[in-house]
C-alpha positions as CSV (number, residue, x, y, z in Angstrom):
1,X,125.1,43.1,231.0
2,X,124.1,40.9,233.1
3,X,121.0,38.4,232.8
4,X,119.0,37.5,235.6
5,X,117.2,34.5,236.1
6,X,113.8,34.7,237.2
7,X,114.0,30.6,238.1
8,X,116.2,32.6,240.9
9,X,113.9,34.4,242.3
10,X,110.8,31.4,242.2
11,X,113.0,28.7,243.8
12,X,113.7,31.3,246.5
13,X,109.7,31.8,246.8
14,X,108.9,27.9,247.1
15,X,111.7,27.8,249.4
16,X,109.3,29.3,251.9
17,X,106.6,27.6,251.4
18,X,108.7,24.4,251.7
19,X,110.2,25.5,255.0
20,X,107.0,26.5,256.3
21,X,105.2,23.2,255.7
22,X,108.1,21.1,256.7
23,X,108.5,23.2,260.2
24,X,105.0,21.7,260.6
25,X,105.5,18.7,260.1
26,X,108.4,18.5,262.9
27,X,106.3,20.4,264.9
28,X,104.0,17.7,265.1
29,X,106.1,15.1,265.2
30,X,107.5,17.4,268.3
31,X,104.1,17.0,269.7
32,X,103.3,13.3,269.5
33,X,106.5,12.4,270.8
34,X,107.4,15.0,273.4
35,X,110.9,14.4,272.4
36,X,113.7,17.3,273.2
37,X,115.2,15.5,270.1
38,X,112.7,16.4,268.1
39,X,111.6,19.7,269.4
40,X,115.4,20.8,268.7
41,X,114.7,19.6,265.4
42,X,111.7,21.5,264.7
43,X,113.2,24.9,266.2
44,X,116.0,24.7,263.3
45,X,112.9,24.0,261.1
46,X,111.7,27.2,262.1
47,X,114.7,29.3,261.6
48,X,115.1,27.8,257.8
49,X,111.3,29.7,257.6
50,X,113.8,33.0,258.6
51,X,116.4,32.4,256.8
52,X,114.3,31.5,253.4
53,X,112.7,34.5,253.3
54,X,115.9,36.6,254.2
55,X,117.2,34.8,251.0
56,X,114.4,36.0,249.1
57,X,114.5,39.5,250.0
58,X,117.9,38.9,249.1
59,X,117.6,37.8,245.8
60,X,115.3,39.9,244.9
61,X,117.7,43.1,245.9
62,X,120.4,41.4,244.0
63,X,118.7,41.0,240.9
64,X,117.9,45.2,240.7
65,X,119.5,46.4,237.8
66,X,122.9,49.1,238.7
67,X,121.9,52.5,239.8
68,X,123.7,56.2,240.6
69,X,124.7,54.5,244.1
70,X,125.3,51.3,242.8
71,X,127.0,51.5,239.9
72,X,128.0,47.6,239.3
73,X,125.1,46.3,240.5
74,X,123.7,44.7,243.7
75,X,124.9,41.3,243.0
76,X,126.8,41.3,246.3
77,X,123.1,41.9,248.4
78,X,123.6,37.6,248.3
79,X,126.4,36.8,250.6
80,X,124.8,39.0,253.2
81,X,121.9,37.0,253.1
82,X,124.1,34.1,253.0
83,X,126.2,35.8,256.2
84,X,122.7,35.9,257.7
85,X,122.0,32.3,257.7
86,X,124.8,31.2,259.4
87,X,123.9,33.6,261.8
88,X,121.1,32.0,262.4
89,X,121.9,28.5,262.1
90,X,123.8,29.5,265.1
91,X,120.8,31.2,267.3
92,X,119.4,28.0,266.8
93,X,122.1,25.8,268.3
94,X,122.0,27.8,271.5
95,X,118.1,27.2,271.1
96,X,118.6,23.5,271.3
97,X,121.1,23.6,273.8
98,X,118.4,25.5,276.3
99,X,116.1,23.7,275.7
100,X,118.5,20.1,275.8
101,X,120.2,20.8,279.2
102,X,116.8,21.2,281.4
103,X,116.1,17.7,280.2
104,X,119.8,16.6,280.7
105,X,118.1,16.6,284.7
106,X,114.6,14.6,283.9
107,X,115.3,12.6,281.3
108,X,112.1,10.9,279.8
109,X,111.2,8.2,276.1
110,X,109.5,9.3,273.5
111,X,105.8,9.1,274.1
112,X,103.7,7.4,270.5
113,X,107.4,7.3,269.1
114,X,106.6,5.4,266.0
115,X,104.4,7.7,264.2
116,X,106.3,11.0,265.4
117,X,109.5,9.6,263.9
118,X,107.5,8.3,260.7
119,X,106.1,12.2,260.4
120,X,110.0,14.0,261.3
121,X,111.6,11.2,258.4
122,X,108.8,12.4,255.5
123,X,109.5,16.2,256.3
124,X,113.1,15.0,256.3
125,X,113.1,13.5,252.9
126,X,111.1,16.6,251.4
127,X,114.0,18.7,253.0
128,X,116.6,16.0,251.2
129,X,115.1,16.8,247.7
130,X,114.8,20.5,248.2
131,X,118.3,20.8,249.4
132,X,119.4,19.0,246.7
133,X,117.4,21.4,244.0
134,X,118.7,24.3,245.6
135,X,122.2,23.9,245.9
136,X,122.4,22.3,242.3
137,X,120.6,25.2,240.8
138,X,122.1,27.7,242.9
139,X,125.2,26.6,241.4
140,X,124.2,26.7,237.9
141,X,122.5,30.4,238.4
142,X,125.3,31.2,240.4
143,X,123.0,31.9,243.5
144,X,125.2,32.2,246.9
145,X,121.8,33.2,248.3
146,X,120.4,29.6,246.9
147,X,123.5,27.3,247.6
148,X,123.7,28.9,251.5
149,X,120.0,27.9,251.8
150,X,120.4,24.8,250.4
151,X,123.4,23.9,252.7
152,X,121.4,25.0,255.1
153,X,118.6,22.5,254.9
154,X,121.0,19.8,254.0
155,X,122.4,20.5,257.5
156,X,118.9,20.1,258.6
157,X,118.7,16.8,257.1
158,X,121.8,15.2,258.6
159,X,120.5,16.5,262.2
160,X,117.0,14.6,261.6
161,X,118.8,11.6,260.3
162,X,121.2,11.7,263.6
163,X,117.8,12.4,266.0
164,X,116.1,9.5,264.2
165,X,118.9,7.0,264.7
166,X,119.6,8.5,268.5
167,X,115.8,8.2,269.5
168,X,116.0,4.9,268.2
169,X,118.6,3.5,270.2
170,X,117.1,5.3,273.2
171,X,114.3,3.6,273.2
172,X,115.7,0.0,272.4
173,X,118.2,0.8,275.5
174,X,116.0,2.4,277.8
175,X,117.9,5.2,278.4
176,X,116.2,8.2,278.2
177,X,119.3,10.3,278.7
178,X,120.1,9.7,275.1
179,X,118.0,11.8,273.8
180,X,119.1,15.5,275.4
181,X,122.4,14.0,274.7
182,X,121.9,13.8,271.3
183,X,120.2,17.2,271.1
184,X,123.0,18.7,272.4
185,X,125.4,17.1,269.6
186,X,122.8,18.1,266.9
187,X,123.2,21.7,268.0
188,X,127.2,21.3,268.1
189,X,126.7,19.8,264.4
190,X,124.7,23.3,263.8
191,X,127.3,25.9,264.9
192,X,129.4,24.0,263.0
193,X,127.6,24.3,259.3
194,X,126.8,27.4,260.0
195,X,130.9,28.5,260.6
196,X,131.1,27.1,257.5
197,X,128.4,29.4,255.9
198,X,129.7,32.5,257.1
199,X,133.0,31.9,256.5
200,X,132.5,31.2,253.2
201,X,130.2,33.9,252.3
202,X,132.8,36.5,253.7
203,X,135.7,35.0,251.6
204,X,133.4,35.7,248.7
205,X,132.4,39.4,250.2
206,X,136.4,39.9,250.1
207,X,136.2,40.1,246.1
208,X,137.8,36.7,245.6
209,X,139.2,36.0,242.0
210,X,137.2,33.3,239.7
211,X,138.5,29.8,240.4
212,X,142.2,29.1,239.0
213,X,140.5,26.4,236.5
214,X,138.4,29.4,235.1
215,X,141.4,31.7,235.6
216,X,143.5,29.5,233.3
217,X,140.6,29.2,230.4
218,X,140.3,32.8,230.4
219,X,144.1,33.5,229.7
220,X,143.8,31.0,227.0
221,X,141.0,32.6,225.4
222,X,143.3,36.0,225.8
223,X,145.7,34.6,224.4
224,X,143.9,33.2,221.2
225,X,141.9,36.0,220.2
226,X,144.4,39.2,220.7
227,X,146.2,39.0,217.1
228,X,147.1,42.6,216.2
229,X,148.6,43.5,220.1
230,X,152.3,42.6,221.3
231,X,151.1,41.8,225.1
232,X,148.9,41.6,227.9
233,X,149.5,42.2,231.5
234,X,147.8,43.1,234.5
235,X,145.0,40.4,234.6
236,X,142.5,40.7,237.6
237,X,138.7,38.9,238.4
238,X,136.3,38.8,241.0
239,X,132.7,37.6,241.4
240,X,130.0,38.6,243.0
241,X,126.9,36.5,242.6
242,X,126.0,36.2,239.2
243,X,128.7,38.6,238.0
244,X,131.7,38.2,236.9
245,X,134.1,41.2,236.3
246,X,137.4,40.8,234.4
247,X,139.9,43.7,233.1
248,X,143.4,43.5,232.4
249,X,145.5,45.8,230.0
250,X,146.1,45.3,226.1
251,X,149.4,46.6,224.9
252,X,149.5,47.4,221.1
253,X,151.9,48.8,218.5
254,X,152.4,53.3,219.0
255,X,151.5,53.4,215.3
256,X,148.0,51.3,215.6
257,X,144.8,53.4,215.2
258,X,141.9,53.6,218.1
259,X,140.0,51.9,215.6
260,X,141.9,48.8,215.2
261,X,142.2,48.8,218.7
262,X,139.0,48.9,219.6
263,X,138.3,46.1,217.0
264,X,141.1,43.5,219.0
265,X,138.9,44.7,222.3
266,X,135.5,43.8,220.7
267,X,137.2,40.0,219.8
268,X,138.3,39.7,222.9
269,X,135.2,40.3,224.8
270,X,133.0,38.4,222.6
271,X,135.2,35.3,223.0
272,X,135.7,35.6,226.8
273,X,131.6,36.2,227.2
274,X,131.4,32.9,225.2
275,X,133.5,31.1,228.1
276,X,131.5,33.6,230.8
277,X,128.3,34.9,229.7
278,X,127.3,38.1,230.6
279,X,131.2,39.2,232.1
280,X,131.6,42.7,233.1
281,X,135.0,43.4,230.6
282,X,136.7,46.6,230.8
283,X,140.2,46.4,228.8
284,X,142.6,49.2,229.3
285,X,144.5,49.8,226.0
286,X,148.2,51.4,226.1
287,X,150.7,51.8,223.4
288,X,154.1,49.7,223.3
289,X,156.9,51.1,225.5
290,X,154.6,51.1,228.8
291,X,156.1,49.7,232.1
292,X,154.1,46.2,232.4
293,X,152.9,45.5,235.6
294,X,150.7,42.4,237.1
295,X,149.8,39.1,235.7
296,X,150.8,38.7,232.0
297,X,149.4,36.5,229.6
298,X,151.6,34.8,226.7
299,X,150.3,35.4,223.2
């Protein structure tokens, strides 16, 4: 069965409060300014406020334990959220872009720039550590919901680093231009991340297999612990979240008794939940002179 983590669900919490208080902080550097730069920057901030509480909800869905209707859990109720996000990381280019290309016409500096672009770099290096947190531990808990939020900030990051640098040379050139320009490329630098969300949260929505480096260990761990059966065949994983769910078939002599059987099934599981704690393991057991089919495993 599988094991939630409650760190899950309180790193997705402080994620809103971190994307709250960092949307004000753009926000005001938006206002001392009156960059489009900036205000581009601070509309992404407020979509990250969306999206973290999407991943909440999310996570806290996922982590409901399996029902009538759901019988293997809600595990999956993460890549939606995850689908979500790049969703919206999208909106929020087209945001930019509106509000980029009026200015493309009346181009105008930064008003107080100094202290706006000192306020937008310290909400950026919050977002940097937060990021950072989220996606590592996300990937420990095995949290699409976290790591899509955390590559979501990141994102954020690299677009306030890119304003920062842009408004800079803007104002040691003199052209004002610059900055629309670069709000523009910040949202085409959006759209792009968030592609990247999606697509990888629907790849994972598709059932994909554990990764081949896992795959291998697995069959190795098959392999060593199934003394008493002739063969194994018909391998298959997926993951969904947190869960991983692994079943293959165990071929053993006609003669051996459900009882012995059921003893080579228990050694297996208990070594393969060893390598993957908390696996969903269903082994089909069939008596020698079956038709193998599907991925086989050497013993």
């Amino acid at each position: 069965m599988i094991q939630f983590d409650p760190a899950v669900k309180r790193l997705a919490a402080w994620s809103i409060a971190v994307a709250v208080g960092v949307m004000g902080l753009k926000l005001v550097a938006w206002y001392l300014t009156g960059s489009v730069a900036l205000l581009s920057d601070g509309l992404e901030s407020t979509v990250n406020v969306i999206a973290a509480v999407i991943a909440f909800v999310a996570v806290s869905y996922a982590q409901r334990p399996a029902d009538a209707d759901h019988q293997f859990g809600h595990h999956k109720a993460e890549y939606f959220s995850a689908v979500v996000e790049g969703v919206l990381i999208a909106i929020a280019a087209l945001l930019i872009i509106q509000q980029a290309i009026p200015a493309l016409r009346e181009p105008q500096l930064p008003e107080t720039p100094g202290l706006g672009l000192g306020v937008n770099m310290l909400a950026s290096a919050i977002n940097a550590g937060w990021a950072t947190l989220l996606i590592r531990r996300g990937r420990e808990k095995r949290s699409p919901a976290l790591v899509a939020d955390g590559r979501h900030i990141l994102s954020d990051v690299v677009t306030s680093v890119g304003v920062f640098a842009g408004l800079v040379l803007a104002l040691l050139t003199g052209y004002a231009i610059l900055d629309p320009l670069l709000a523009i490329a910040v949202a085409i630098n959006i759209m792009w991340q968030g592609w990247k969300v999606i697509a990888s949260s629907v790849d994972a929505l598709m059932d994909r297999a554990v990764e081949p480096a896992d795959e291998a260990r697995i069959k190795e761990i098959i392999a060593a612990n199934a003394e008493g059966s002739i063969d194994v065949h018909d391998l298959r994983t997926r993951v969904a979240g947190p869960a991983t769910f692994i079943d293959f078939h165990l071929v053993v002599p006609e003669t051996m008794s459900v009882g012995d059987a059921h003893d080579i099934c228990d050694r297996l599981e208990d070594a393969i939940r060893d390598f993957v704690p908390g696996a969903s393991i269903a082994i089909h057991v069939e008596p020698q002179g079956e038709k193998a089919h599907g991925i086989r495993v050497r013993l």
